[in-house]
Every structure is written in C-alpha cells, then in structure tokens.
C-alpha positions as CSV (number, residue, x, y, z in Angstrom):
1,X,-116.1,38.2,-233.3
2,X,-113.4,38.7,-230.6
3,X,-109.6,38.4,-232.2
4,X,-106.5,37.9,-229.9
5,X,-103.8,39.3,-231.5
6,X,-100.8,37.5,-229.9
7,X,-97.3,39.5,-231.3
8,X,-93.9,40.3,-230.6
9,X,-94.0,43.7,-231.9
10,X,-94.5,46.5,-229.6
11,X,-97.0,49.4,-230.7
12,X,-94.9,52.4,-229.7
13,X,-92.3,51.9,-232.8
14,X,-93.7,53.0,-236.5
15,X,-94.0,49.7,-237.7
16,X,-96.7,48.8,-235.8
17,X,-98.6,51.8,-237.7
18,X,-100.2,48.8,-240.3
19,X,-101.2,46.9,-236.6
20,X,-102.8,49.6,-235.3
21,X,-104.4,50.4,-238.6
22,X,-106.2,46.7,-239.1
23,X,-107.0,46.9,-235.9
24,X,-108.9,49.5,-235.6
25,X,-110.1,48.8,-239.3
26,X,-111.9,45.6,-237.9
27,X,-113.0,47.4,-234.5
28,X,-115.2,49.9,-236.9
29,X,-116.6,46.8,-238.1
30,X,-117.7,45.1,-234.9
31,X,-115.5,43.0,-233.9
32,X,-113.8,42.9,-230.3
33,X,-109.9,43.4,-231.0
34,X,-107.3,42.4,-227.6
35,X,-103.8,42.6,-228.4
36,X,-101.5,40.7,-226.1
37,X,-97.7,41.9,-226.9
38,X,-94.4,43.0,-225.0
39,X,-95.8,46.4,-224.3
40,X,-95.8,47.4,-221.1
41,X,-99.5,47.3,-219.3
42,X,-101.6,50.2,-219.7
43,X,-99.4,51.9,-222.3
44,X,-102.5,51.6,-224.4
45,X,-105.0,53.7,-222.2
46,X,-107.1,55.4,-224.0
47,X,-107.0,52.9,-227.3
48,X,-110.2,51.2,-228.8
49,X,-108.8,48.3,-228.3
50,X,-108.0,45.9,-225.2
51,X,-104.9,45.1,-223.7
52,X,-102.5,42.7,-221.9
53,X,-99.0,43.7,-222.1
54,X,-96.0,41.2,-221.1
55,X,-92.8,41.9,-219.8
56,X,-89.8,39.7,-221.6
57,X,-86.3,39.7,-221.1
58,X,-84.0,42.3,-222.8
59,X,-81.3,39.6,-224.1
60,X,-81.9,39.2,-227.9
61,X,-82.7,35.7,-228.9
62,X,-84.3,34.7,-225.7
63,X,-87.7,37.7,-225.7
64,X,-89.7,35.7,-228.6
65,X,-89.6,32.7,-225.8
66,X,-89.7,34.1,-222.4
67,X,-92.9,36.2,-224.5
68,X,-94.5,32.6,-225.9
69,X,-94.4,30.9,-222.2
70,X,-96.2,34.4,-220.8
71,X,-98.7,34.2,-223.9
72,X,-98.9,30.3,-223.1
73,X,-100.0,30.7,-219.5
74,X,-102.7,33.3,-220.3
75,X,-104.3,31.5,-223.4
76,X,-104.6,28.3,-220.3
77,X,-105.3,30.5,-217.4
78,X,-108.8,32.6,-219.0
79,X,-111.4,31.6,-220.9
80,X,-112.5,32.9,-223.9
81,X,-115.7,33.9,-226.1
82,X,-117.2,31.1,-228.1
83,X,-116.4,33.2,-231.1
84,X,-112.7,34.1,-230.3
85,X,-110.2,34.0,-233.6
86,X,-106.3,34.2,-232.8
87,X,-103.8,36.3,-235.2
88,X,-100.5,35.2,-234.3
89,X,-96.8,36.5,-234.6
90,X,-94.4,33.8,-236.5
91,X,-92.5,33.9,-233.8
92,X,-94.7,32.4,-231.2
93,X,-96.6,30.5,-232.9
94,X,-94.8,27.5,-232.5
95,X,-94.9,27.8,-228.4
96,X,-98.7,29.0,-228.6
97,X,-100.5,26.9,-230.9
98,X,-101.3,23.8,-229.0
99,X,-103.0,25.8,-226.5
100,X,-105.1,27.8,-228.9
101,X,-106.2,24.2,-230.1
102,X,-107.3,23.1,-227.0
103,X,-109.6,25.9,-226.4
104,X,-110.4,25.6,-230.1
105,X,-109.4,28.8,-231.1
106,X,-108.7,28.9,-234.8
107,X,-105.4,30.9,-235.7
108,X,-104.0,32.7,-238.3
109,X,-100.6,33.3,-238.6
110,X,-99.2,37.0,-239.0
111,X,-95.9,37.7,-241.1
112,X,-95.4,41.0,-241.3
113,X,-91.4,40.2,-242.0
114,X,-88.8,37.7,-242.1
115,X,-86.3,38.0,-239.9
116,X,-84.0,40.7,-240.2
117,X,-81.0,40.4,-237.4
118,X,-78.0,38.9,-238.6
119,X,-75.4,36.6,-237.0
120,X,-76.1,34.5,-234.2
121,X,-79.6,36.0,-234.0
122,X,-80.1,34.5,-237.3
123,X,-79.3,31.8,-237.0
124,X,-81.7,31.4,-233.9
125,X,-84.6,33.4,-236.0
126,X,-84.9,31.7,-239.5
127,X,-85.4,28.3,-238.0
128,X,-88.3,29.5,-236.1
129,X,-89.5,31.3,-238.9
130,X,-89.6,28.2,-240.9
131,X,-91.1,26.0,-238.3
132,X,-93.9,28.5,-238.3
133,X,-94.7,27.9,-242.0
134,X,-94.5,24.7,-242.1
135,X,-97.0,24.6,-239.6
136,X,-99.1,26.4,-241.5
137,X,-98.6,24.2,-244.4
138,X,-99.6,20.8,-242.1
139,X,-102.8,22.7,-240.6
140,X,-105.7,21.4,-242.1
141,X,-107.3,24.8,-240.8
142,X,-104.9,27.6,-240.3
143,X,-103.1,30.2,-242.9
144,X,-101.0,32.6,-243.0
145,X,-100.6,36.3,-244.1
146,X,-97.9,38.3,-245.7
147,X,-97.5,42.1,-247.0
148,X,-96.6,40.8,-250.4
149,X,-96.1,39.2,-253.5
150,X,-92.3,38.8,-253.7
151,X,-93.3,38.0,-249.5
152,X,-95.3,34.7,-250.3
153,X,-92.7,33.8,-253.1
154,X,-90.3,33.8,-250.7
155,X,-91.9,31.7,-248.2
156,X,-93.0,29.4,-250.8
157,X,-89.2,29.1,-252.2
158,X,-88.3,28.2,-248.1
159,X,-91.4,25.8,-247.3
160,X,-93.4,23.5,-249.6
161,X,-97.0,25.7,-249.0
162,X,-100.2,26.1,-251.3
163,X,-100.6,29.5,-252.2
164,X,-104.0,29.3,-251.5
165,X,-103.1,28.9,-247.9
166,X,-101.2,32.4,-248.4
167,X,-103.4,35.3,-247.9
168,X,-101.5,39.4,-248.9
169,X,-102.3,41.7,-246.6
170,X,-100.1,45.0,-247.6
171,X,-98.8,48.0,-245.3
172,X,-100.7,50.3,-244.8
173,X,-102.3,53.4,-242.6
174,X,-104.9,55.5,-241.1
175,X,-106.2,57.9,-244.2
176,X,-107.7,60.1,-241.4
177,X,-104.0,60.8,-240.1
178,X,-101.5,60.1,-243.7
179,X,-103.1,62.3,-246.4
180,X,-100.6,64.5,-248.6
181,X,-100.6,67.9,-248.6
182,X,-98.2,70.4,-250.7
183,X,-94.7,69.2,-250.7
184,X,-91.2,70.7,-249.6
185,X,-89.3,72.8,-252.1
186,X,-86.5,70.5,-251.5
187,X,-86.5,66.3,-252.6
188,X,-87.2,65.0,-249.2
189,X,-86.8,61.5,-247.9
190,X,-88.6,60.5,-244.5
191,X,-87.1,56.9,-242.9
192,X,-89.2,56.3,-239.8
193,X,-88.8,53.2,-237.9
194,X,-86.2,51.2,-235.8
195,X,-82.4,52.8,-236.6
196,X,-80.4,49.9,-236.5
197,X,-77.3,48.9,-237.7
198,X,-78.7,45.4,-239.3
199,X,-81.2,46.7,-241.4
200,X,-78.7,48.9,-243.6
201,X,-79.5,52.0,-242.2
202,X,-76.3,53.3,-242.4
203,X,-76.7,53.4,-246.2
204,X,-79.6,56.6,-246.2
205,X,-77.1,58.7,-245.2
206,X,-74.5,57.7,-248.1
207,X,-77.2,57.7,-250.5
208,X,-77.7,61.3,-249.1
209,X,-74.4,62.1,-249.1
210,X,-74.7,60.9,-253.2
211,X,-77.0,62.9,-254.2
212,X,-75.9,65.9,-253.0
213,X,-72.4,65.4,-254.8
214,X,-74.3,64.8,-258.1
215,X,-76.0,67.9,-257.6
216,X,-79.3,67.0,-256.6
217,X,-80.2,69.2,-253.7
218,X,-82.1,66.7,-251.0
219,X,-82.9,66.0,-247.1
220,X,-83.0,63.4,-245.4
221,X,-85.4,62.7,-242.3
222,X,-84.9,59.7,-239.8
223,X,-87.0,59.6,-236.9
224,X,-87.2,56.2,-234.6
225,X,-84.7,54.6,-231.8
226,X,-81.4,52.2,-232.1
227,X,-78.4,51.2,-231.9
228,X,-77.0,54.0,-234.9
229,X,-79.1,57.1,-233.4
230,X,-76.1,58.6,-232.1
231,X,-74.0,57.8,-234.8
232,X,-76.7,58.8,-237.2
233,X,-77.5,62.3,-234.6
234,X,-73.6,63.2,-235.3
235,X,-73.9,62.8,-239.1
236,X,-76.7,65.3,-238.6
237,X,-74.4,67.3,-236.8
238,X,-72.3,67.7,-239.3
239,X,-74.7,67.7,-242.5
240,X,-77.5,70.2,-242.5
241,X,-79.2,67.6,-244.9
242,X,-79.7,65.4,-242.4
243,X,-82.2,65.5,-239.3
244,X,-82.1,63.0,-236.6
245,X,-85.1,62.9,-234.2
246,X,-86.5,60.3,-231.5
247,X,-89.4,58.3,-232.2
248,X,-92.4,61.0,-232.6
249,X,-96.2,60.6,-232.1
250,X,-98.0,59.0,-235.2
251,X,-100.0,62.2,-235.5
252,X,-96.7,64.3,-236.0
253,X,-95.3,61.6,-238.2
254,X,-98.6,62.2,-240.2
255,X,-97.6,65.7,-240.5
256,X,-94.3,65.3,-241.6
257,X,-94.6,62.2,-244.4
258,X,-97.1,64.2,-246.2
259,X,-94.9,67.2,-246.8
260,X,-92.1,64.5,-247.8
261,X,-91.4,63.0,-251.5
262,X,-90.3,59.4,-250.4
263,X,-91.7,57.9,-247.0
C-alpha cells in the first residue's frame, strides 16, 4: 500500500517523534510511506521514507492555507498508485479532500491535537478544526484518528460523530531509541517540544520554583524552540535547577528522557 501523509507539522520539532514513529512502524511492514509537509525539501535525506516538502508563508493564520493550495496542486498535478491511502492533517483537510476524491484516494483524517494558539489565531483555528470533523462525520467512507479517550470525547461534545467513526491512536515512540535506564539522583522533569508562550509553558518553571520552596530538591529540563526560549534561557541563568537548550537530535533526546523521572 502506498500512504500520503499530507500534514502541517514539520518533522524537525519533538512532536513529530509519534509521526516518525508510525511511520516507520508501517514502512517495516511493507507499505510505501511519502510525507508531504512544510519541511523544507531534502531535509529528510537519508529517511526511509519519501519526501515532498512545501514552503508556506511565515504569518500565522495564513501557513495551514498557502500549505493546502501547494498540497492541492500536487495531489492534481501526479498520479498516483492504484493502492494509494491518504492520512491527512485537520487542518487541510477541508482544502484537499475534493481532490483526493477525484483520484479516489480514500483519506483518513489525522488529529494529533486541537488547536492550541489563542486569540485571533483561535478564532481562525477552531472553525477549521470543526469543519474537518464534520466532514468526517458526512463521509460515508472516511474517519478519523485521535491520541485519546478524553480526545474523541471532546470532539464528540463539538460535532455530532459516531464513535465508531473515531479510531485512538496514542503517542508514542521508537523502543529502539526511548528505553529507561537508571535514573538521576535528583527528581528530574524533561519538557521537550515547542517553548511557547500559549501553551503554558511559563508555568514549568513556577512549578519548579514550588517545589524547591517546599523542599523537594528537583530539575527541570526544557529542550525545543519559541517565542519564551530566551525568557526561559535567563530563568536558567539565574536558577541552577533549570537547563534551557535548543531543540536536540531525537537520539540525544533518547538519552536524556530515560535518565529523567517525568518526560
């Protein structure tokens, strides 16, 4: 089977490390993977997988589109295998779909999270979101995958869905690379991922900062790029229980989660 995975996430932040797990999981069992995403072409050299990176614009609120229309033209433009599936991103599923049905691809739609900016990104984000589902719920064919229980609740408390249309596909990671090993001395907490100011990540630090005034002796470890890495870098500064570091290969991520406590 050949699958096109059409998504907006790029591969080179840590929560694409369930992505690159599945789809290397389905590689080792004979299947053709391609991902088409905003990474840029032939940053995946080297991968088992194929490739077709994107460029999009670097305004939030207008990537998820300027990506579909690119996604658009290439589903129209080359022809695929007989037995090509699609996986598909929530957020372009809406632009992407008709042309997937007219080269009768069958898609499945990928929902890996809901959307997490606030303000006016918001408001641009959870109506997409929701058009996506409700797609889902009107296809006579297609469904839809979550990491979760409380996920598909959720959706199902935001859209009128079947659960049966609902498949949970949970986080997870290559066993080769994330096994544990023997642990700090110290209660350590690894955050690795995108450091950015919507998605609370201000409040590690204070929970830190908690811990060590009710005498629990404890490091914290954030790793990843955004807009609070050199606001989270002077905390570090200035706490020698907190380490700040750019985004790291997943291999010395490995290495570093399996000394950890929480990760």
């Amino acid at each position: 089977m050949n699958v096109l995975w059409f998504t907006g996430r790029k591969f080179d932040n840590f929560c694409s490390t369930t992505q690159s797990s599945l789809a290397t999981g389905m590689i080792e069992q004979g299947h053709l993977v391609h991902i088409l995403n905003p990474d840029e072409q032939g940053s995946h050299d080297g991968m088992k997988w194929k490739h077709t990176g994107f460029s999009i614009s670097s305004i939030p609120g207008l990537q998820s589109r300027k990506l579909s229309k690119k996604m658009k033209t290439w589903i129209l433009q080359n022809k695929c295998d007989a037995d090509s599936v699609a996986i598909v991103d929530w957020r372009v599923l809406n632009h992407i779909r008709k042309a997937l049905e007219s080269k009768n691809i069958p898609w499945i739609m990928m929902d890996r999270s809901p959307p997490a900016d606030t303000g006016i990104l918001s408001l641009l984000q959870w109506p997409v979101w929701k058009r996506s589902w409700k797609l889902v719920a009107k296809s006579s064919s297609g469904g839809a995958c979550v990491v979760s229980t409380g996920h598909s609740d959720l959706v199902q408390s935001k859209v009128e869905i079947s659960s049966d249309k609902i498949s949970i596909l949970p986080a997870g990671v290559d066993l080769e690379l994330f096994s544990p090993s023997s642990k700090e001395e110290t209660l350590t907490l690894v955050y690795h991922g995108r450091l950015d100011k919507h998605r609370g990540i201000l409040a590690l630090p204070m929970l830190a900062s908690k811990c060590i005034q009710a005498g629990i002796d404890v490091k914290l470890h954030l790793i990843g790029e955004g807009d609070c890495f050199n606001e989270l870098k002077q905390l570090g500064e200035i706490h020698d229980y907190i380490e700040v570091q750019h985004s790291l290969k997943q291999e010395k991520v490995a290495q570093i989660l399996s000394k950890s406590h929480i990760g």
